[in-house]
ZAMIPA-97696 format. One record per atom (N, C-alpha, C): residue in one letter; x, y, z; residue number from 1. Coordinates in pm, 1 decimal. Atoms other than C-alpha are relative to their C-alpha. Example, Ala and Ser with C-alpha at 12.3 -4.5 7.8 and 13.67 -1.06 7.14 Angstrom:
! residues 2
pt residu: A	c1: 89.0	c2: -119.0	c3: 0.0	num: 1
pt residu: A	c1: 1230.0	c2: -450.0	c3: 780.0	num: 1
pt residu: A	c1: 90.0	c2: 120.0	c3: 0.0	num: 1
pt residu: S	c1: -82.0	c2: -119.0	c3: -6.0	num: 2
pt residu: S	c1: 1367.0	c2: -106.0	c3: 714.0	num: 2
pt residu: S	c1: -77.0	c2: 109.0	c3: 73.0	num: 2
END
This chain:
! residues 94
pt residu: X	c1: -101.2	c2: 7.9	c3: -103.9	num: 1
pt residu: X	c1: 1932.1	c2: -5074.0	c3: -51.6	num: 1
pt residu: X	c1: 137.2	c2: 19.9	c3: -61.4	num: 1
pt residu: X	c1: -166.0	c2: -22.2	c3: 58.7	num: 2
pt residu: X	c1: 2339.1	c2: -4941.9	c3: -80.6	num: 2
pt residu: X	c1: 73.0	c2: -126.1	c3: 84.3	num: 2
pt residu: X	c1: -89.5	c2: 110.2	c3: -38.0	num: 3
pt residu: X	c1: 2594.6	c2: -5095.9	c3: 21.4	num: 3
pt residu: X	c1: 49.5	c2: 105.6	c3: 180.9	num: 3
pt residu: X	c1: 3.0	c2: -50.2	c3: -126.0	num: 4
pt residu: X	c1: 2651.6	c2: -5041.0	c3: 398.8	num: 4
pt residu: X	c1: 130.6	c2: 149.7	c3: 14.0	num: 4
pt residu: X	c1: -128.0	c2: -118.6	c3: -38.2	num: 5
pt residu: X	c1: 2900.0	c2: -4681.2	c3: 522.8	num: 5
pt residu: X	c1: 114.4	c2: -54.9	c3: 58.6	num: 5
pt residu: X	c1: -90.0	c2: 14.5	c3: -100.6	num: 6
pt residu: X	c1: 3120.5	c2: -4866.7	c3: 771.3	num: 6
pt residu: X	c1: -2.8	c2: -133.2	c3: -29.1	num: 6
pt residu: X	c1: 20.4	c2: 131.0	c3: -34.5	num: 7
pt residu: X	c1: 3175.3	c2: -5204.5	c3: 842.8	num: 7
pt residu: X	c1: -0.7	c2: -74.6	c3: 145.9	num: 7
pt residu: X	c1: -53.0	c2: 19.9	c3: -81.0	num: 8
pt residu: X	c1: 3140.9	c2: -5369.7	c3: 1136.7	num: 8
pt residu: X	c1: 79.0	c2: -95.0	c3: 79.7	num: 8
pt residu: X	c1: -86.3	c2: 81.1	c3: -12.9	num: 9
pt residu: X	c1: 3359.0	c2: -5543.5	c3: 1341.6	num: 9
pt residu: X	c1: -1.5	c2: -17.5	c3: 170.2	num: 9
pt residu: X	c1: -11.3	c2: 37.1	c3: -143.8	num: 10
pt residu: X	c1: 3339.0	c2: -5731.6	c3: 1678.0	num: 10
pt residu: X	c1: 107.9	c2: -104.9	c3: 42.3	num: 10
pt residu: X	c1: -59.1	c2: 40.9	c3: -61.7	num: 11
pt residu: X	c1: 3556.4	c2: -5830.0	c3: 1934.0	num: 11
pt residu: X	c1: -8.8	c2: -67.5	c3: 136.2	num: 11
pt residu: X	c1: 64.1	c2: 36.5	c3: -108.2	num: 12
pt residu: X	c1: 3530.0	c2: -6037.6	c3: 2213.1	num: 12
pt residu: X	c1: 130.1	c2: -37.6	c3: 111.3	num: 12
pt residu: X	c1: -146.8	c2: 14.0	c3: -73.0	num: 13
pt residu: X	c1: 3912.8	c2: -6031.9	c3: 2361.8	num: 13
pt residu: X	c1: 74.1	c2: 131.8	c3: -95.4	num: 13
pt residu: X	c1: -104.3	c2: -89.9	c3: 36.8	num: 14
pt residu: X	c1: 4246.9	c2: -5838.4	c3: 2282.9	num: 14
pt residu: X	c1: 7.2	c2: -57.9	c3: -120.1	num: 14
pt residu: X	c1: 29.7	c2: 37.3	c3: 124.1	num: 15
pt residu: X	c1: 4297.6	c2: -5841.1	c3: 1917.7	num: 15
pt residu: X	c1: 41.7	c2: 93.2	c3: -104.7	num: 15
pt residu: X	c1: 21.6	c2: -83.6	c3: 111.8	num: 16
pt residu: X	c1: 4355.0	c2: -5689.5	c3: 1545.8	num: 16
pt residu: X	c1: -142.1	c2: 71.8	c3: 6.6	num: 16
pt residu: X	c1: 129.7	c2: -62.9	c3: 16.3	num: 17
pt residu: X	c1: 4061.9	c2: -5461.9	c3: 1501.0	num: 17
pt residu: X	c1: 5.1	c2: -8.9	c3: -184.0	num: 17
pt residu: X	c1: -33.4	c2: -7.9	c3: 145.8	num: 18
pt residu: X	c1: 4211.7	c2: -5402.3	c3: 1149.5	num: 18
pt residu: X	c1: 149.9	c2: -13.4	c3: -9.4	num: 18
pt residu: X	c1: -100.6	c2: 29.9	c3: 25.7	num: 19
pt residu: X	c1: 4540.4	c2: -5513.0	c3: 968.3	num: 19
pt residu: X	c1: 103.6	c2: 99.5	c3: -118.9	num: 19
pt residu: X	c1: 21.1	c2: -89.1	c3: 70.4	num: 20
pt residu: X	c1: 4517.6	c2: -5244.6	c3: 772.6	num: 20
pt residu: X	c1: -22.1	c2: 163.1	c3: 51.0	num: 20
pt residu: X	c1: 72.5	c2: -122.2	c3: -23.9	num: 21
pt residu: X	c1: 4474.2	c2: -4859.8	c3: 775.2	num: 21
pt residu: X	c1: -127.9	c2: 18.2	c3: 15.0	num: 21
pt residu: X	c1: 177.7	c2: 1.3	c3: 8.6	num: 22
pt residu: X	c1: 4127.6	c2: -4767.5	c3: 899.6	num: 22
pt residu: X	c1: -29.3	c2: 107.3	c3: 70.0	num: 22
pt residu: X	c1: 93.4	c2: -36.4	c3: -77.6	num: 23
pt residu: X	c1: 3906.8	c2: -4513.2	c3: 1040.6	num: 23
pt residu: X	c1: -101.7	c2: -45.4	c3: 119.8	num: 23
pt residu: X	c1: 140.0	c2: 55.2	c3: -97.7	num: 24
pt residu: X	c1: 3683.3	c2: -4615.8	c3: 1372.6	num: 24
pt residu: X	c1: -73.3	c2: 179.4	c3: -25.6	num: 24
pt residu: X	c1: 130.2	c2: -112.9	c3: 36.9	num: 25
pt residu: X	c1: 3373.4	c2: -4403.6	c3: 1333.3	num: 25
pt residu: X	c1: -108.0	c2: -21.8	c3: 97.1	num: 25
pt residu: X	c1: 93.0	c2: 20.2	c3: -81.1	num: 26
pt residu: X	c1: 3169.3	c2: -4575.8	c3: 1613.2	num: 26
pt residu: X	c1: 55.8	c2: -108.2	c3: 79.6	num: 26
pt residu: X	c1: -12.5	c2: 110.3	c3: -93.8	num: 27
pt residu: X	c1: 3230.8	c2: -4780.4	c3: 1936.4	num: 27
pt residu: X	c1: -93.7	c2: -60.4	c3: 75.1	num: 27
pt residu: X	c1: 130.6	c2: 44.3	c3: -99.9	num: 28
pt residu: X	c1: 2965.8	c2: -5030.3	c3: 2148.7	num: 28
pt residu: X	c1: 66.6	c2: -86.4	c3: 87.3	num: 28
pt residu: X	c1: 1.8	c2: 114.5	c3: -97.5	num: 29
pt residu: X	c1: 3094.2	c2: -5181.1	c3: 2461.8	num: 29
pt residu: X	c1: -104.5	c2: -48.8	c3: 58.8	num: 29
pt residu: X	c1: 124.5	c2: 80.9	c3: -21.6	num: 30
pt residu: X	c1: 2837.2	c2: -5441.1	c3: 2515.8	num: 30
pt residu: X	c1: -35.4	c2: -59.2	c3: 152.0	num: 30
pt residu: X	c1: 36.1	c2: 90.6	c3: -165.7	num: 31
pt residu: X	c1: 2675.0	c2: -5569.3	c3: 2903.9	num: 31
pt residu: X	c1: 116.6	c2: 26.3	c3: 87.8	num: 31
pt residu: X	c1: -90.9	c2: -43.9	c3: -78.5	num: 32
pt residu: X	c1: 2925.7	c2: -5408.8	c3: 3080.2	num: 32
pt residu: X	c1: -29.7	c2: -42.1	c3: 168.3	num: 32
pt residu: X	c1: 19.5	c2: 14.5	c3: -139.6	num: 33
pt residu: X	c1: 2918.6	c2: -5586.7	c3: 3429.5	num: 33
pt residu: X	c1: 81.8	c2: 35.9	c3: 126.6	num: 33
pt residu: X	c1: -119.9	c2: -105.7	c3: -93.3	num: 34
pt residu: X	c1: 3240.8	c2: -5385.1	c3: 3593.6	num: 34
pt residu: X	c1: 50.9	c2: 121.7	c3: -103.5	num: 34
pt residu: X	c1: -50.8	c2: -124.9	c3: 49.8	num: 35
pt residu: X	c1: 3418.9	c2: -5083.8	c3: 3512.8	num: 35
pt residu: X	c1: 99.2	c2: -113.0	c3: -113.7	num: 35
pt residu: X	c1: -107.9	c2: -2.3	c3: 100.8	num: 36
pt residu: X	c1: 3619.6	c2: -5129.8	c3: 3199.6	num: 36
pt residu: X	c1: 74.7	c2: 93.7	c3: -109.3	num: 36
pt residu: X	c1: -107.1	c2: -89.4	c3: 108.2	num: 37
pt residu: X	c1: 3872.9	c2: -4979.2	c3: 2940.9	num: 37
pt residu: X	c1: 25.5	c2: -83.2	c3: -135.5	num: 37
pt residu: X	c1: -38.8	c2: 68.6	c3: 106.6	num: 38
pt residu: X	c1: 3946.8	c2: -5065.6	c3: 2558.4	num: 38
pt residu: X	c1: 92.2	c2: 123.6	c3: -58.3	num: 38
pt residu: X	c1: -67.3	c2: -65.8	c3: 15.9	num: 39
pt residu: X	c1: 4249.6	c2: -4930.1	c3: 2456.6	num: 39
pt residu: X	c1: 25.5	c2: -24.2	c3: -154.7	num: 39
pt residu: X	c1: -31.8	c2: 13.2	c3: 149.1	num: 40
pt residu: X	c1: 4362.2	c2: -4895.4	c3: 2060.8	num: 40
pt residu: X	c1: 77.6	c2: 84.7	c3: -29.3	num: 40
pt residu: X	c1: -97.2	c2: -34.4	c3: 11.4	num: 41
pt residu: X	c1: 4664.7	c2: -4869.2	c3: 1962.9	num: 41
pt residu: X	c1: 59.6	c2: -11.6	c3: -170.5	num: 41
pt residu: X	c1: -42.5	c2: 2.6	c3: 117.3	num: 42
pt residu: X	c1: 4860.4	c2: -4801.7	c3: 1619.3	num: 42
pt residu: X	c1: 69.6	c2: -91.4	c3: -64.5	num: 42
pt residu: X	c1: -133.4	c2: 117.7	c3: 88.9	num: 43
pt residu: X	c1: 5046.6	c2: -5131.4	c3: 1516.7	num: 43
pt residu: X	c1: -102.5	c2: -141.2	c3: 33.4	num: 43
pt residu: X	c1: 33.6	c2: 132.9	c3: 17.7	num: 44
pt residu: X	c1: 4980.3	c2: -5485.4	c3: 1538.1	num: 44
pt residu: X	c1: -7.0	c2: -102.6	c3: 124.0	num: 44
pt residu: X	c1: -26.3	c2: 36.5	c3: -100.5	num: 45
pt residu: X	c1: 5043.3	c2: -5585.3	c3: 1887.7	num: 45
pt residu: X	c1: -10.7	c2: 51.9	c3: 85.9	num: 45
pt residu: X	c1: 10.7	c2: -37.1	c3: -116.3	num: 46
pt residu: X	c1: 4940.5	c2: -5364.5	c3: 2145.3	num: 46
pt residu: X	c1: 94.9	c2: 137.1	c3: 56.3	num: 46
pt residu: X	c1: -128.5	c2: -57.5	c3: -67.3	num: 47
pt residu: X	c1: 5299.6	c2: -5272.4	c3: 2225.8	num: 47
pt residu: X	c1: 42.5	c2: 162.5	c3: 8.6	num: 47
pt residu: X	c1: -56.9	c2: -173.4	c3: 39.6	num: 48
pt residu: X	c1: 5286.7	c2: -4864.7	c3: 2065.2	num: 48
pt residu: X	c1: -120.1	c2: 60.5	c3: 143.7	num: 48
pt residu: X	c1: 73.0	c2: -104.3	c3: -114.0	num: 49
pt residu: X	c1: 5109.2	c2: -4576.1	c3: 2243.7	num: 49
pt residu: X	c1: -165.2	c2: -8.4	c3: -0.9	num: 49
pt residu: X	c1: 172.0	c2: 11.2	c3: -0.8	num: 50
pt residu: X	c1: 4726.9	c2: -4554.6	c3: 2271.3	num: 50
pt residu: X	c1: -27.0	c2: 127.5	c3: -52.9	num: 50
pt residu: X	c1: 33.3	c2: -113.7	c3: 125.2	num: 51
pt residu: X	c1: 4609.2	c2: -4340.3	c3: 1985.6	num: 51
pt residu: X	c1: -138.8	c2: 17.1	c3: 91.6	num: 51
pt residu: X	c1: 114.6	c2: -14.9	c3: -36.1	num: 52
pt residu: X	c1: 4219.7	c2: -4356.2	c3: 2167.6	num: 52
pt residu: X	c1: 4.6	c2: -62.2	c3: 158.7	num: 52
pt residu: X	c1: 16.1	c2: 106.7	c3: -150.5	num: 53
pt residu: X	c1: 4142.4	c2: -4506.2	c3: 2532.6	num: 53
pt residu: X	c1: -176.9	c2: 43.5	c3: 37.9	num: 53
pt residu: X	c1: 148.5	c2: 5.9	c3: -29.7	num: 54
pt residu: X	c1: 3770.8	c2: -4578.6	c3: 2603.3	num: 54
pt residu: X	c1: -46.8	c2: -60.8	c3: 112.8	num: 54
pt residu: X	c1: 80.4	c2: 14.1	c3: -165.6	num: 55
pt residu: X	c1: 3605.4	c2: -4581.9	c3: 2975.1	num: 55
pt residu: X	c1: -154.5	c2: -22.2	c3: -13.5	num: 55
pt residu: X	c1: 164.5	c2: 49.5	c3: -67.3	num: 56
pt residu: X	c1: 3276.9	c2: -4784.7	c3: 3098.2	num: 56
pt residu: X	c1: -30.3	c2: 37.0	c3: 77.2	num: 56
pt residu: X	c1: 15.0	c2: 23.7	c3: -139.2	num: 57
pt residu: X	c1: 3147.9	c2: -4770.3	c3: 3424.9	num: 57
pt residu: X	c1: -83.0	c2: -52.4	c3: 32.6	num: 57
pt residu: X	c1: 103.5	c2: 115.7	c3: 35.1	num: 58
pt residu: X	c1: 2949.4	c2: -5065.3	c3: 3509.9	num: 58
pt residu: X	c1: -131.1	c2: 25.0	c3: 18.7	num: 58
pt residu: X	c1: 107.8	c2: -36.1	c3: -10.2	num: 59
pt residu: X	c1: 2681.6	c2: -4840.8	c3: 3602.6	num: 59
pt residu: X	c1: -70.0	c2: 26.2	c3: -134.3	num: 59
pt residu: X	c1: 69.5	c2: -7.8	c3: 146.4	num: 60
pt residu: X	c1: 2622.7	c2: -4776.5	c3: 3261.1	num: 60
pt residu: X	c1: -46.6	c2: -107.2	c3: -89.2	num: 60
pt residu: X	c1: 75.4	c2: 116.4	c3: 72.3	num: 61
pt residu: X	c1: 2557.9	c2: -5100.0	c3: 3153.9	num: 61
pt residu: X	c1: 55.6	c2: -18.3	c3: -147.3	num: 61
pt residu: X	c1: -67.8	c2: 12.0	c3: 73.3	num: 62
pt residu: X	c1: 2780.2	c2: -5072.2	c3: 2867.9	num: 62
pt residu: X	c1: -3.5	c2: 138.3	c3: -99.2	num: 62
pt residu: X	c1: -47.5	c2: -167.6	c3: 10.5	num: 63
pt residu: X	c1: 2859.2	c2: -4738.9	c3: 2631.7	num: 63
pt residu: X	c1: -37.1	c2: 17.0	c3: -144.9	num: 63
pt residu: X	c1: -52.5	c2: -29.1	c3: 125.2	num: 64
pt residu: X	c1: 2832.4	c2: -4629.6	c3: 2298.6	num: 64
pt residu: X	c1: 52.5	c2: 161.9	c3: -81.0	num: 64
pt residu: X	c1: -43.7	c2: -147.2	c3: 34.4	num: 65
pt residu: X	c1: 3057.5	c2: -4338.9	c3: 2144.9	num: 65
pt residu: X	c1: 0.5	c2: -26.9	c3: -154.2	num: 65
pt residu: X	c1: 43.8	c2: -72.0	c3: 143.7	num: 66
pt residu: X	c1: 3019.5	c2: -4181.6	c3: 1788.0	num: 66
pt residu: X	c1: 108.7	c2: 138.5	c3: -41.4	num: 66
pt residu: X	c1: -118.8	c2: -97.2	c3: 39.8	num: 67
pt residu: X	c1: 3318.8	c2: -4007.1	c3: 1634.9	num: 67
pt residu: X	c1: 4.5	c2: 22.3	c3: -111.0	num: 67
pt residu: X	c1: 20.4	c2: -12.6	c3: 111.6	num: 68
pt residu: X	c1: 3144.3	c2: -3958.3	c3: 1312.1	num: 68
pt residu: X	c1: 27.4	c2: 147.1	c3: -6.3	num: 68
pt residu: X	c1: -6.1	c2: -155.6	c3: 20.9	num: 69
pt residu: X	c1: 3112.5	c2: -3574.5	c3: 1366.1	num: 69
pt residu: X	c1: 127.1	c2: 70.7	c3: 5.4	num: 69
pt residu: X	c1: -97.4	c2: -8.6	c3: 45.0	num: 70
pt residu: X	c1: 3448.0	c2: -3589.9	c3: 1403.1	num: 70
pt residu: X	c1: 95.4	c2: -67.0	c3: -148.1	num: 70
pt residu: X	c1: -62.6	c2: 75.5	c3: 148.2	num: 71
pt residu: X	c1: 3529.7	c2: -3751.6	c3: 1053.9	num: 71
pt residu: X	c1: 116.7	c2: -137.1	c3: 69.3	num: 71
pt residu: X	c1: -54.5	c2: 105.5	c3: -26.2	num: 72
pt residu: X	c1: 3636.6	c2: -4044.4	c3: 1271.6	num: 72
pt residu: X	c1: 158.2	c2: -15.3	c3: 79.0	num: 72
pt residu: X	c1: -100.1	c2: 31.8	c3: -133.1	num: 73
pt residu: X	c1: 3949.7	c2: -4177.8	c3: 1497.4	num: 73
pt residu: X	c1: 73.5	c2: -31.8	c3: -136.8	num: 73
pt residu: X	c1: -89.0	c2: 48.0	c3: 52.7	num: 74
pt residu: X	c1: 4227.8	c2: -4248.2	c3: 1238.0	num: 74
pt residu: X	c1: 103.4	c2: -60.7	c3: 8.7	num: 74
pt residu: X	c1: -58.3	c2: 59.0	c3: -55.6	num: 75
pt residu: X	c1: 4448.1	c2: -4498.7	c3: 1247.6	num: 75
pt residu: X	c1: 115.0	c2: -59.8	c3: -97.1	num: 75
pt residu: X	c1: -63.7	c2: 8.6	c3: 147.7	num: 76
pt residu: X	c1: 4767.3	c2: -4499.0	c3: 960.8	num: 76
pt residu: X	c1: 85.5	c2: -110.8	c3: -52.8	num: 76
pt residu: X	c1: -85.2	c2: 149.8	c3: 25.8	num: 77
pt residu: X	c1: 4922.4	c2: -4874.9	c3: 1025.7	num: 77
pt residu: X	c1: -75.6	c2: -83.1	c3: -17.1	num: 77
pt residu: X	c1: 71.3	c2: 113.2	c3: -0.1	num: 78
pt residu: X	c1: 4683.9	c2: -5074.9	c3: 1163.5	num: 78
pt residu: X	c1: -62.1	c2: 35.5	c3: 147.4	num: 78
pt residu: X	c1: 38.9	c2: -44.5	c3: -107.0	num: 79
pt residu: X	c1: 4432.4	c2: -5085.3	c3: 1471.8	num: 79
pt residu: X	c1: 8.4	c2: -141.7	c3: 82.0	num: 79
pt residu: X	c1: 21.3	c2: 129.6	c3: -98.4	num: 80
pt residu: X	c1: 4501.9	c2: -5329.4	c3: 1769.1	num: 80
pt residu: X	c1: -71.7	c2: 4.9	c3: 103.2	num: 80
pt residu: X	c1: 69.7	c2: -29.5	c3: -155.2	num: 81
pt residu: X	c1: 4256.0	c2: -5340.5	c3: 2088.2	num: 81
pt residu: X	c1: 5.6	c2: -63.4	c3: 127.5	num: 81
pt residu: X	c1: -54.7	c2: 33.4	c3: -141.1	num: 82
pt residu: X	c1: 4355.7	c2: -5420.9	c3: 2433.4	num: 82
pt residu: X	c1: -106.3	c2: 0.0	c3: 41.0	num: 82
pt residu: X	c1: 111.4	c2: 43.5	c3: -78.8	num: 83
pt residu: X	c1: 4039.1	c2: -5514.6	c3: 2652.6	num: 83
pt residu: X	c1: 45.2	c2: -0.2	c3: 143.9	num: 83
pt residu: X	c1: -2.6	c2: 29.4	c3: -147.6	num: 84
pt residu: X	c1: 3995.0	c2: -5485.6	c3: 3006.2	num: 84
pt residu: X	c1: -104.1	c2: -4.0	c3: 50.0	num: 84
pt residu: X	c1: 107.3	c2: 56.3	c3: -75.5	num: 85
pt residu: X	c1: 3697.0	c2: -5622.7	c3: 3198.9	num: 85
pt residu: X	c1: -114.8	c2: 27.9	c3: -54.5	num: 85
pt residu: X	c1: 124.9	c2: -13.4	c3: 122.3	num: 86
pt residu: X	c1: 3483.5	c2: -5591.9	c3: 2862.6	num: 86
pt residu: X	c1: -8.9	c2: -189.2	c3: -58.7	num: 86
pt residu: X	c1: 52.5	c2: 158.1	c3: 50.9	num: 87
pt residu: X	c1: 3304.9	c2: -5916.9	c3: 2731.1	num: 87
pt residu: X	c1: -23.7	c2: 28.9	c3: -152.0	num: 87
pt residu: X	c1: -10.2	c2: -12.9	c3: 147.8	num: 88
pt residu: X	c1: 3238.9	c2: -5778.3	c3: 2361.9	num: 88
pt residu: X	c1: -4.9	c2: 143.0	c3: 11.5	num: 88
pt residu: X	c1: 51.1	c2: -108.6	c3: 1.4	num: 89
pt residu: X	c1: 3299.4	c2: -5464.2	c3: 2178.3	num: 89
pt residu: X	c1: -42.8	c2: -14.4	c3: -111.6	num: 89
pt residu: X	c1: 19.6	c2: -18.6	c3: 95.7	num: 90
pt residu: X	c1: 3166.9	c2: -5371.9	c3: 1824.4	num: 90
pt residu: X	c1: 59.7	c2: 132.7	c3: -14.1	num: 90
pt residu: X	c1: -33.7	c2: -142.3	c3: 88.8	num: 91
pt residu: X	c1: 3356.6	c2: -5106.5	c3: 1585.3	num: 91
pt residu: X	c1: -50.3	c2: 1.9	c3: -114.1	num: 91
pt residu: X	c1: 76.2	c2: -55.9	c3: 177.7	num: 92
pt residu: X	c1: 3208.3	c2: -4930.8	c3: 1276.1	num: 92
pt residu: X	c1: 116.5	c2: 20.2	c3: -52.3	num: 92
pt residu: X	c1: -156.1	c2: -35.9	c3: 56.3	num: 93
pt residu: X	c1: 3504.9	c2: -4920.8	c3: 1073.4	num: 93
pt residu: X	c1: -22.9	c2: 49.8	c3: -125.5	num: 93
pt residu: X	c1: -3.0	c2: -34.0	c3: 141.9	num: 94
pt residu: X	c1: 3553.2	c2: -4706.2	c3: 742.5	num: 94
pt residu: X	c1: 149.9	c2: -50.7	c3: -76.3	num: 94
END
């Protein structure tokens, strides 16, 4: 066994994702019971622009996207995530 590619990282509210520069490489909004949005933004607080914005729809039962084939979502301060009518997400972070 190596040592894992990503790391991951769950959230279960608005929040740091990372405090740090990072790559997301994979997203899982989990039991999605309404439409929701997780927004991620470049700083520490929410407050900048939304580098990514990610849509549920509760029909889906929750989502998972894969932005490996793109060599990942980059993010050059730090990643913060805004939540809306999500109960957990998980990120793969490089």
């Amino acid at each position: 066994m190596g040592v894992p590619l990503y790391k991951l990282i769950p959230l279960t509210g608005d929040g740091a994702v990372t405090t740090v520069p990072c790559t997301i490489m994979a997203i899982e909004i989990a039991d999605v019971a309404q439409d929701c949005t997780v927004e991620l933004t470049n700083d520490a607080n929410g407050a900048g622009t939304n580098v990514l914005v990610v849509t549920c729809a509760a029909e889906e039962g929750g989502c998972f996207r894969d932005y490996t084939n793109l060599g990942g979502i980059a993010f050059s301060s730090k990643c913060y995530c805004d939540l809306t009518n999500a109960d957990a997400v998980y990120f793969w972070v490089a």
